[in-house]
C-alpha positions in Angstrom: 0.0 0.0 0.0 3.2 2.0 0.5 4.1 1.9 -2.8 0.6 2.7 -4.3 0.9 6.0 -2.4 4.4 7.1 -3.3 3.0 6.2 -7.1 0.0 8.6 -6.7 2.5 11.0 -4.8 4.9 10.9 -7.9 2.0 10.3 -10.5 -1.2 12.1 -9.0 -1.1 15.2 -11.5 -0.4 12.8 -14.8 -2.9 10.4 -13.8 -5.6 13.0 -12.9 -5.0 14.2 -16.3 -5.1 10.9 -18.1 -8.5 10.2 -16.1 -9.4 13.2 -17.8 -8.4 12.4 -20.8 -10.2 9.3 -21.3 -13.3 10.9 -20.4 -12.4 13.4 -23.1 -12.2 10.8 -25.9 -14.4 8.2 -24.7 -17.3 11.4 -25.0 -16.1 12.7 -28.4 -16.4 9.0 -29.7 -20.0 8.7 -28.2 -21.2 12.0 -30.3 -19.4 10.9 -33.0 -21.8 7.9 -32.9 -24.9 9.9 -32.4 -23.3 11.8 -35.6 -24.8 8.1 -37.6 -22.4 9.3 -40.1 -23.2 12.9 -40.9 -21.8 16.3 -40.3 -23.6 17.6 -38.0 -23.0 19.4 -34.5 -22.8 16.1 -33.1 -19.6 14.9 -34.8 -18.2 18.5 -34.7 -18.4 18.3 -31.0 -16.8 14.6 -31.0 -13.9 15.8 -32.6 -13.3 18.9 -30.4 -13.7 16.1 -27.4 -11.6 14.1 -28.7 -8.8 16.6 -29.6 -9.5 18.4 -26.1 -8.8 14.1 -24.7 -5.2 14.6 -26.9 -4.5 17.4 -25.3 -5.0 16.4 -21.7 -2.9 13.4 -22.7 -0.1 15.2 -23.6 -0.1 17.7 -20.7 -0.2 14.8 -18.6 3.0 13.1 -19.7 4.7 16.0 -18.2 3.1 14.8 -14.8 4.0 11.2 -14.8 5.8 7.9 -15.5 4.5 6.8 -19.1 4.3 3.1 -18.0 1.8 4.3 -15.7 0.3 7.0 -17.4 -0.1 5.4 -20.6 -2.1 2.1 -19.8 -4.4 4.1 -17.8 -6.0 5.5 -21.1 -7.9 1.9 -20.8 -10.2 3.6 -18.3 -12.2 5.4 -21.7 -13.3 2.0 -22.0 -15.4 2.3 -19.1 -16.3 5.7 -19.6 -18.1 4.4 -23.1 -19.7 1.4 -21.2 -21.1 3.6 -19.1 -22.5 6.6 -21.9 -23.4 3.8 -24.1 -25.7 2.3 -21.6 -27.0 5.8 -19.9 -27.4 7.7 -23.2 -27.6 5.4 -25.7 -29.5 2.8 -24.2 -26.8 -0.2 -25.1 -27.4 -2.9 -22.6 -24.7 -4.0 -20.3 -24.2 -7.9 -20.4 -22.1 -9.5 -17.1 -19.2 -10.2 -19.5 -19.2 -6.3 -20.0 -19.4 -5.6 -16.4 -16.6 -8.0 -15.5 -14.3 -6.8 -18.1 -14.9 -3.7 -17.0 -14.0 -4.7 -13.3 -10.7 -6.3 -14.8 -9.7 -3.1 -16.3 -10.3 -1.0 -12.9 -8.3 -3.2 -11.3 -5.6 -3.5 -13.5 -5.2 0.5 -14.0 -5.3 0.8 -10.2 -2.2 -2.0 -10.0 -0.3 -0.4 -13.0 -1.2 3.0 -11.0 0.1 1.9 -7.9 3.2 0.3 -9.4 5.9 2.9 -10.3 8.5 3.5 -8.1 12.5 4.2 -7.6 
C-alpha cells in the first residue's frame, strides 16, 4: 500500500490528467456515434472532445511515468460502457461488467506500481 501511495504522490497530477483524458475521448467517440455518419453538430463536438482528450494526454505526460500514465488510457473503455448504456441505451451484459471490473483493477495495480 506503501508503494501505491508514493505512485500517486509521484503520478497524482499525470494520472488526474489521463483520467481526464479518457473521459475526453471516450465522450467525443459517443457523439461521434450519435453523428450516424453525418456532419452535424454532433460529430463537430466529438472531434473537439476528442482533440481536447489529446491534449490532456499530452499535458499529462509532463506529470508522470509513461508506463503508468499510458495504460491508464484503458479507463475510456469504461467511460463508453457507461455513456453507451445511460445515453444510448446499449445494454450492459455480465461479461461487459466483468471486463470492466478487470480493467479498474488492472489501471489501479499499473497506478500503484511505479517507483525508484
Amino acid at each position: 500500500m506503501n508503494e501505491f501511495k508514493q505512485s500517486f504522490k509521484k503520478n497524482g497530477l499525470g494520472i488526474v490528467l489521463m483520467v481526464l483524458a479518457s473521459l475526453q475521448t471516450a465522450l467525443g467517440q459517443m457523439f461521434w456515434k450519435m453523428a450516424n455518419g453525418e456532419l452535424n453538430w454532433t460529430l463537430i463536438l466529438g472531434f473537439f472532445l476528442y482533440f481536447l482528450g489529446a491534449v490532456f494526454m499530452i499535458i499529462a505526460f509532463r506529470f508522470g511515468s509513461l508506463s503508468v500514465l499510458h495504460p491508464l488510457l484503458s479507463i475510456g473503455y469504461v467511460f463508453a460502457l457507461f455513456f453507451g448504456s445511460l445515453v444510448l441505451q446499449e445494454t450492459i451484459t455480465e461479461s461487459n461488467l466483468l471486463g470492466t471490473l478487470f480493467i479498474i483493477v488492472g489501471a489501479a495495480l499499473i497506478g500503484g506500481g511505479d517507483h525508484d
